[in-house]
N, C-alpha and C positions, 0 to 999 in steps of 0.2 A: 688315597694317600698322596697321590701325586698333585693332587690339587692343590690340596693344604703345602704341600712343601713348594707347591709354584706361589702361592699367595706368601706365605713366608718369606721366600727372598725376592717379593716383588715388594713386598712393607719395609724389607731391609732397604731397597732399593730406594724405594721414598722418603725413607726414615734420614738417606745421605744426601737429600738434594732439598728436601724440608727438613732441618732437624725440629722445628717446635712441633711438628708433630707424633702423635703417636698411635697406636693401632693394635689391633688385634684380628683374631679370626674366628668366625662362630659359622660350624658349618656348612665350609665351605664358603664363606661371606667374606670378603674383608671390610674391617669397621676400621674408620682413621677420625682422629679428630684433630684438629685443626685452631689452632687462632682467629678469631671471626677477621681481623687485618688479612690476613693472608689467603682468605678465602677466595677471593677471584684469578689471583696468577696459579692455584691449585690446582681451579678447575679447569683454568686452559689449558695449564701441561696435561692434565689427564684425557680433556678431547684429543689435542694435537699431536702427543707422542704417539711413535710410532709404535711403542710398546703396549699403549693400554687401550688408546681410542675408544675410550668411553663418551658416544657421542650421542647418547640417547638420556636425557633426564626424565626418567619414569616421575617423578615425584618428590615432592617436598614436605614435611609434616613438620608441626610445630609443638611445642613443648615448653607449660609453664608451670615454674617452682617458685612459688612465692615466696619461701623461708629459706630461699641459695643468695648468696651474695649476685652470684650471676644468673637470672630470674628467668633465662627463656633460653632455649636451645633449638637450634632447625638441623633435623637431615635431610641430605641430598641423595635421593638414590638414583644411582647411576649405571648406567649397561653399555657394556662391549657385547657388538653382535658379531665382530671380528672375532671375538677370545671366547664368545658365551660364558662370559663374566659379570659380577654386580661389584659392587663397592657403595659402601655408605659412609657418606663424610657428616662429621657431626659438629657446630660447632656452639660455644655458649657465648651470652652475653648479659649485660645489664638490661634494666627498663630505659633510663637513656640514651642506650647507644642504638645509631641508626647503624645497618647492612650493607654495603654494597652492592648493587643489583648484579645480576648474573644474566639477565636478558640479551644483553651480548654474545654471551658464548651458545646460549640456550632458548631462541625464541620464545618456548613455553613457559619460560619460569615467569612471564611477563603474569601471564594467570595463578601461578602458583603463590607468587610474591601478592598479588591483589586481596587472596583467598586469607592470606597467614596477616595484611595489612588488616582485613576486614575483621576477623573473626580474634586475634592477637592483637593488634594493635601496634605489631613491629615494621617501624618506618623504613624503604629501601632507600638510596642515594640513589636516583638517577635512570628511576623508574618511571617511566614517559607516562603511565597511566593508570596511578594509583587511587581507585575508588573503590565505593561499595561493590564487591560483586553476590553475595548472598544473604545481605540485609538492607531495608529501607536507606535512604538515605540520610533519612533524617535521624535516623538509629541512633540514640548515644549509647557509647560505652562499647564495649569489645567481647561478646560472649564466650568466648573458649578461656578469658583469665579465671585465674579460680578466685582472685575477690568480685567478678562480677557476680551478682545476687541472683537467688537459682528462679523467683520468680521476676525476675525484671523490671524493670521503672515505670513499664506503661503496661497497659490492659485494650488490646484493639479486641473491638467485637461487633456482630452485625447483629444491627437492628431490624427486623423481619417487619416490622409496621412503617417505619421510615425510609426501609429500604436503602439502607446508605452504611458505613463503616464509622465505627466512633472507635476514636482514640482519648482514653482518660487514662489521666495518673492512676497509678493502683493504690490502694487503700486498704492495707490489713486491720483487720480486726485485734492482732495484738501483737506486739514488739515480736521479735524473734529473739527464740529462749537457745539455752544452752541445755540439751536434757540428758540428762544420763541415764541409762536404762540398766538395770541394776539386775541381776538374774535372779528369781525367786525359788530358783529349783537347788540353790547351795550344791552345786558340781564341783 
């Protein structure tokens, strides 16, 4: 109980020094979401105050909604090892809009930000080294969106007589259907 009533007026606490944000608590967690503009001066008070010193970014995870006005979302899970505390900042945005990098405040986010650029397709500002890190280079397209198509553009496979890897366009057999499967058991 005591926990929950310390995250409580620590969200109050935040809620006076950021008003566009807002927040909740699940579990002993606190969850804040934020403005994706305001996301960098956030996360500095949160490493540098001396109240929260959340200075450890455990991780980043991304998040796409193709039918939201605002189509992708990233949280930031963060840890006080001073307080043995988490906090998760959450913020949304468009397909257009690029991020602010946070490598600054958080060395790691350098890979975190590469991972969510690779596999999303979400541009950081000012990210010294944004490339592939867990697909081909030559990879188009962005696999974690959910209009990327579930079999993929290309078909790589290894030739056992040639010894060597072929890469071809893929070629279905028949359009993709819309099927509806219809329950025959009348429940």
């Amino acid at each position: 109980m005591s926990v929950i009533f310390l995250f409580l007026n620590y969200r109050n606490y935040l809620k006076q020094l950021f008003p566009q944000s807002w927040g909740y608590s699940v579990t002993g967690e606190l969850f804040i979401k934020i403005p994706f503009n305001k996301l960098f001066n956030f996360l500095f008070f949160l490493q540098k105050h001396s109240q929260s010193q959340f200075k450890i970014l455990s991780d980043m995870c991304g998040l796409d909604f193709p039918w939201k006005k605002n189509r992708f979302e990233i949280f930031y899970n963060l840890l006080s090892l001073t307080f043995n505390s988490r906090i998760m900042i959450n913020i949304c945005f468009n397909e257009k809009t690029s991020v602010l990098s946070i490598e600054r405040i958080f060395k790691i986010a350098t890979w975190f930000e590469r991972e969510l650029w690779d596999l999303f397709g979400i541009y950081f500002i000012n990210n010294k080294d944004l490339r592939r890190i867990l697909t081909d280079y030559g990879f188009k397209g962005h696999p974690l969106r959910k209009d990327f198509p579930l079999s993929g553009y290309v078909e790589v496979r290894y030739f056992f007589n040639e010894k060597r890897i072929v890469v071809e366009m893929l070629n279905l057999t028949q359009e993709y259907r819309l099927y509806f499967f219809n329950n025959s058991w009348n429940i």
